[in-house]
C-alpha positions, 0 to 999 in steps of 0.5 A: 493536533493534525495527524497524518499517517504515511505509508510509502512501498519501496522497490527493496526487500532483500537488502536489510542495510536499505531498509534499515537507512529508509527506516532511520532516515524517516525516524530521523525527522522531527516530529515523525514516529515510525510504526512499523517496517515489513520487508518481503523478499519474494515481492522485493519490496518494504513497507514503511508506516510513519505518522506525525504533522502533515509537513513533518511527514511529508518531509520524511517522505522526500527524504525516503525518496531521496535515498531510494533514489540513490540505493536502489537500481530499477535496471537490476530489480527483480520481485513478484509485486508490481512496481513503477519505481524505487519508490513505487507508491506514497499515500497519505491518510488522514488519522486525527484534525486532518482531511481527505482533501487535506491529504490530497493536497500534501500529495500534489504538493509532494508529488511536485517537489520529487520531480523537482529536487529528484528529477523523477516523474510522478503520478498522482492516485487516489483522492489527489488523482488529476483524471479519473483513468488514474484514480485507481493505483493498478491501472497507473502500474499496469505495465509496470517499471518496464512497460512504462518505459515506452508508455510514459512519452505518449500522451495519455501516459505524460506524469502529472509532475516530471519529465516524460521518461523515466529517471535512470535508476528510480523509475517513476513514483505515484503519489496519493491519497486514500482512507485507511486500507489493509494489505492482506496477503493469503498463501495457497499450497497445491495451487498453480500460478493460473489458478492463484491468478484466477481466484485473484480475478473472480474475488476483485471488484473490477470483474468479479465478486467482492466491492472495494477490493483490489487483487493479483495472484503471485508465485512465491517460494517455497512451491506456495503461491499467494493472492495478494489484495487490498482490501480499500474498504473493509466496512464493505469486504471485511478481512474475514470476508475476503480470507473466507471467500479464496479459502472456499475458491482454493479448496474448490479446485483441491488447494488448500490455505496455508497461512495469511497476514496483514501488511503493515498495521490495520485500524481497530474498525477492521479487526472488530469488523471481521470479528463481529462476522465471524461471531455473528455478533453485529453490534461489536465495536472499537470502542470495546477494545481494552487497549482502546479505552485505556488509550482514551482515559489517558487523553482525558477522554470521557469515559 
């Protein structure tokens, strides 16, 4: 059976009656189960995960999409993540009788049918990007919903699907896809902005220590402020890794760690992974999970 898991951000944390439709409305395809819905109202932004068919789960994304699209205003929003759209990113992720490939081509396919039914211009990330400046999701949001109000009509800007400007309300969308991820947020207290943002820049891959790792230092409320990362690989950087490393960073400069937590869900791999580093104990597997194994018997898998 194909499996394909999607992982769609809005532009939309505050507003519980919008994630609840976007929520409802993916639910409402055949064949399509929703997993998990976060909300973040500092970073005004949701997180859907929803898994099933790679047709059925494309069309709940065309259908997230068209709501987005007619409930959320980019003229108005205002949140600490980084976004391009009311629907600012869609990756696919190959779970069970799928491929990377596979994904990326659902994105291009998806990716051509927003532009055309939504009017609403899309970029293609990751394994589906069409040029190499545009694999990376950061460098296509760098300047953000306003920046790429003037970006987008220049050449090396035009999207990949869509016309060269932003839709009125919905702005732009970048459509992807990659391997399994995790979203990891760590919460700092006794620490500025500057110096979330500089922990941010000395632990990511681009310039700084940890491989495969993707990071930003945002403000929040409450006098907290958070290094927000993806961590795209966490054979290469585990959780614990990554949680270790600004943990030693923010202490060093006399902050502290709060609390941290994970965006939406995370593979069986990632959470042995960072338990095995912090039990020094390399040979723990998935496959040693209780829940994992009863998951197998019940499929009739052997034992």
């Amino acid at each position: 059976m194909q499996v394909v898991e999607c992982v769609p951000n809005f532009s939309e944390g505050r507003r519980g009656w919008v994630v609840d439709r976007l929520a409802e409305t993916a639910a409402a395809v055949e064949d399509v189960t929703v997993l998990d819905v976060q909300t973040d109202p500092d970073h005004n932004r949701c997180v859907l995960t929803f898994v099933g068919p790679p047709r059925a789960v494309a069309g709940a994304a065309l259908a997230c999409a068209g709501v987005a699209a007619s409930l959320i205003d980019m003229q108005v929003h205002r949140g600490s993540h980084p976004r391009i759209g009311a629907t600012d990113v869609v990756p696919f992720v190959p779970v069970s009788g799928t491929s990377l490939d596979e994904c990326a081509g659902l994105a291009r396919e998806l990716g051509r049918e927003i532009a055309a039914r939504l009017g609403i211009p899309v970029y293609l990330y990751g394994a589906a990007a069409s040029r190499p400046e545009r694999v990376s999701l950061p460098d296509i949001r760098k300047g953000q919903y306003e920046g790429l109000k003037d970006l987008i009509s220049q050449p090396e800007w035009t999207p990949d699907f869509g016309p060269p400007r932003l839709h009125p309300t919905a702005g732009a969308t970048a459509v992807g896809a990659r391997p399994p991820m995790v979203a990891f947020n760590i919460y700092l207290q006794g620490a500025d902005l500057r110096l979330a943002r500089s922990i941010a820049r000395r632990v990511r891959e681009r310039g700084g220590l940890l491989p495969r790792v993707q990071a930003i230092g945002l403000e929040v409320e409450g006098g907290e402020t958070q290094v927000s990362m993806n961590l795209l690989d966490t054979a290469t950087t585990s959780i614990w890794k990554a949680f270790s490393t600004v943990k030693a960073m923010a202490e060093e400069a006399g902050a502290v760690v709060v609390r941290s937590e994970v965006v939406g869900l995370l593979t069986a791999g990632a959470v042995t992974g960072s338990l095995a580093e912090v039990l020094t104990c390399p040979a723990l597997a998935p496959e040693q999970l209780l829940e994992a194994r009863l998951i197998d018997l019940a499929a009739g898998a052997p034992r």
